[in-house]
ZAMARGU-4260 file (C-alpha; in steps of 0.2 Angstrom, whole numbers, plus 5000, padded with zeros to 4 digits):
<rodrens>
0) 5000/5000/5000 | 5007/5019/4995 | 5015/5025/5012 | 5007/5046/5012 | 5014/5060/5020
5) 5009/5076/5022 | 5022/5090/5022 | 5013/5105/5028 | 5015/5122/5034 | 5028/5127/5021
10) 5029/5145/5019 | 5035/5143/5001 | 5029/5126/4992 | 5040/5128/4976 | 5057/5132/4987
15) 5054/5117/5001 | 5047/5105/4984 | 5067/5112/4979 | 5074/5105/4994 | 5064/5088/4994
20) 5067/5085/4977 | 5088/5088/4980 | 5089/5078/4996 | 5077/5065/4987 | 5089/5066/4972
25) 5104/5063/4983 | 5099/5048/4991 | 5095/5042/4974 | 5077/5042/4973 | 5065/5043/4955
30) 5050/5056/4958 | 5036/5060/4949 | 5030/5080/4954 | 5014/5084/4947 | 5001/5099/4950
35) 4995/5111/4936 | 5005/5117/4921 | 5010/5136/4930 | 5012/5128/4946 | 5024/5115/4937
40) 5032/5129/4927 | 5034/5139/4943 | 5043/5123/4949 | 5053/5121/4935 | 5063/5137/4936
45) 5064/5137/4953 | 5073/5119/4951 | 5087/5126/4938 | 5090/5145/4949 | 5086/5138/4969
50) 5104/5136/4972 | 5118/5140/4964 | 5130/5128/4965 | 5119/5113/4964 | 5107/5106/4951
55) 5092/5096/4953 | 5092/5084/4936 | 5075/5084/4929 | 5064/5086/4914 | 5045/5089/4909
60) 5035/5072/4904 | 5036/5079/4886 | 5053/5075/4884 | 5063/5062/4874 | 5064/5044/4882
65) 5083/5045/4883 | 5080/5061/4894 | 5066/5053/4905 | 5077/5038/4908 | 5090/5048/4915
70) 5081/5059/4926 | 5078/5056/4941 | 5064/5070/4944 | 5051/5073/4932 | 5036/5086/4932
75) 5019/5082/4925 | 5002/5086/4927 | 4996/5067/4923 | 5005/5055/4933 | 5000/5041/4919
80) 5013/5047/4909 | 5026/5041/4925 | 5041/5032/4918 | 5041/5022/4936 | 5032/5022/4951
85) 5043/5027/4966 | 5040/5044/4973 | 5026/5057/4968 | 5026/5073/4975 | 5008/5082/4974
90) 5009/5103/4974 | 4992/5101/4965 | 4975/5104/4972 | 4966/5088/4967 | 4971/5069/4974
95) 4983/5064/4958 | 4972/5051/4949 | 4984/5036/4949 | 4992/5040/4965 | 4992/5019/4973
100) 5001/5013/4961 | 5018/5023/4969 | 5026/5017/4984 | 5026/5033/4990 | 5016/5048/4988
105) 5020/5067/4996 | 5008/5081/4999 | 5015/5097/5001 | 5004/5108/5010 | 5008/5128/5011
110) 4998/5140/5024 | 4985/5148/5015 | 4969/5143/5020 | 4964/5138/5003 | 4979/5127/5002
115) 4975/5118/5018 | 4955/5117/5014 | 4959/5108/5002 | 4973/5097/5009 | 4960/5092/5022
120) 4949/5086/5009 | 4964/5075/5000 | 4967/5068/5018 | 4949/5064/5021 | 4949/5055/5004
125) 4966/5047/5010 | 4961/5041/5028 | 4941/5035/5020 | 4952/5023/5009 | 4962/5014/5024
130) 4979/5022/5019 | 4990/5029/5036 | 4994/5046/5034 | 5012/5051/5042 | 5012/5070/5047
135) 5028/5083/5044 | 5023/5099/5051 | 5038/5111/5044 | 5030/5126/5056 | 5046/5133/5065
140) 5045/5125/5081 | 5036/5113/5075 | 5040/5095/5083 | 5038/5079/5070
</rodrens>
């Protein structure tokens, strides 16, 4: 069954997605990110500027099959279109429609109010369905 986590409290979902993807990277994970097209956009010039003297490897589900096999990170807004089915990150608003079928799934969750309505909704519809839901609350202070 797909372990899901929620990240939540981010004060800036696009940076901490940055620093999940990097670390994810480095301990030599494949992730799938999806949300909408601007929010993946957002995402995807965040991912080549964040940090200078680092690069997060990824590309956009569009590209060539020689580039999705040697990405370890790639953004889509239709996780069907996953070359494998280790990690998805969700920045989007919607549960991702083929979500199970990755060992592990990732809601990051920021602190506007619509952001975490809708969250709880993704939770509900998580919880209703038998999965356990691990919490990360990135609030300083905060203790996991």
């Amino acid at each position: 069954m797909t372990e899901v986590a929620f990240h939540f409290n981010a004060p800036d979902k696009v940076a901490y997605a940055c620093r999940l993807l990097r670390k994810a990277v480095g301990s030599g994970a494949k992730v799938v990110v999806t949300a909408g097209p601007d929010e993946l956009q957002v995402l995807d010039v965040a991912l080549w500027t964040f940090s200078p003297l680092e690069f997060v490897p990824h590309c956009r589900a569009s590209a060539n099959a020689a580039m999705l096999a040697a990405s370890p990170v790639m953004l889509t807004d239709a996780v069907s279109a996953a070359p494998h089915q280790q990690v998805l990150v969700n920045l989007g608003e919607r549960v991702p429609d083929g979500f199970e079928r990755f060992e592990r799934l990732i809601e990051i969750v920021g602190m506007q109010d619509d952001d975490r309505l809708q969250a709880r909704a993704r939770w509900k519809h998580y919880a209703d369905r038998g999965y356990a839901i691990t919490r990360h609350d990135l609030a300083p202070g905060s203790q996991n």
